[in-house]
C-alpha positions in Angstrom: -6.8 12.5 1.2 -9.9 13.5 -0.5 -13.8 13.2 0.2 -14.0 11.1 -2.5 -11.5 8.6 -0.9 -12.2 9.3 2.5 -14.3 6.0 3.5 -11.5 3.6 1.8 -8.3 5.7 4.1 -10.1 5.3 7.3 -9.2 1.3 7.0 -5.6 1.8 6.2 -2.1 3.4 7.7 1.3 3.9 7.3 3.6 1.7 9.1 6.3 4.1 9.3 7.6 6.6 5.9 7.8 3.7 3.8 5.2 0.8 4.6 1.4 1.3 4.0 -1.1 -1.7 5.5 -4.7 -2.0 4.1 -6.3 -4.8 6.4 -8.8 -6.7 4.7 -11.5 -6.3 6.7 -14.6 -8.2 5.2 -14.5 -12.3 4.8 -14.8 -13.9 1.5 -13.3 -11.3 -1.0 -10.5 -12.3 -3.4 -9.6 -8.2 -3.9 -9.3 -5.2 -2.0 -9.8 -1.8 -2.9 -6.9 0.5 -2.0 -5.7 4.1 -2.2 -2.3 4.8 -2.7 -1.2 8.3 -1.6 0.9 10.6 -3.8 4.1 10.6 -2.7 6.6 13.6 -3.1 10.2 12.7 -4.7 12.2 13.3 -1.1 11.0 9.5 -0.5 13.2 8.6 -3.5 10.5 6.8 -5.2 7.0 8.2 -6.2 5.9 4.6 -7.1 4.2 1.9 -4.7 5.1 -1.4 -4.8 2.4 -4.2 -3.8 4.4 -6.7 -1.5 3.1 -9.8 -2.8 3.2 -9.7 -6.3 5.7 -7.1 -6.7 3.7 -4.9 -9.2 4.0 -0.9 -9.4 1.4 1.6 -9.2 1.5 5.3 -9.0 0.4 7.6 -6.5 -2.7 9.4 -5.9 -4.9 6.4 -7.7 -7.2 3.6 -6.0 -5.8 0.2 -7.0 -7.9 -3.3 -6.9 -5.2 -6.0 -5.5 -5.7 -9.6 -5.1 -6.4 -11.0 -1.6 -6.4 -14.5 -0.6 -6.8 -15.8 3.1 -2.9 -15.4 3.9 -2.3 -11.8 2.7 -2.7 -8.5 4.1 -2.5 -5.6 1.6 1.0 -4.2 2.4 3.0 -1.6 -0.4 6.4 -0.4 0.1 8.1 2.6 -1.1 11.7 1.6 -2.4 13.3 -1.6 -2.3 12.0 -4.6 -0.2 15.6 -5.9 0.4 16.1 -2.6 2.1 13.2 -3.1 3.8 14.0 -6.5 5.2 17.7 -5.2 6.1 15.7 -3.2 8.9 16.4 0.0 6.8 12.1 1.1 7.1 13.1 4.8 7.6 
């Protein structure tokens, strides 16, 4: 984390090695701002993956994502059928 991205990682956590959340937390916006941390290659995967419209984004970038009502922000390192297996570590 830098200074410069220090505001927008104060609303947003990992959920274990593999799952970072990003709750919207103003009403009324259609996109969220995000910051997607570098990743080194033991994770497997350097690349982020945005849960609901299964698009790819690099590390150590802020990304704008889409947000209606009925999603919260969530990116996933590796595959989400591994993920929904139960395999989150």
């Amino acid at each position: 984390m830098t200074r410069m991205n220090a505001n927008v990682t104060t609303q947003q956590y990992m959920f274990g090695p593999k799952l970072l959340v990003t709750p919207v937390t103003l009403p009324y916006v259609t996109e969220w701002d995000v910051y997607l941390p570098k990743m080194d290659a033991s994770n497997g995967t350097r690349e982020w993956t945005y849960w609901w419209t299964n698009e790819t984004y690099a590390g150590g970038q802020m990304v704008a994502v889409p947000t209606p009502l009925e999603w919260i922000p969530v990116f996933h390192l590796g595959g989400r059928d591994e993920l929904l297996r139960g395999n989150v570590f």
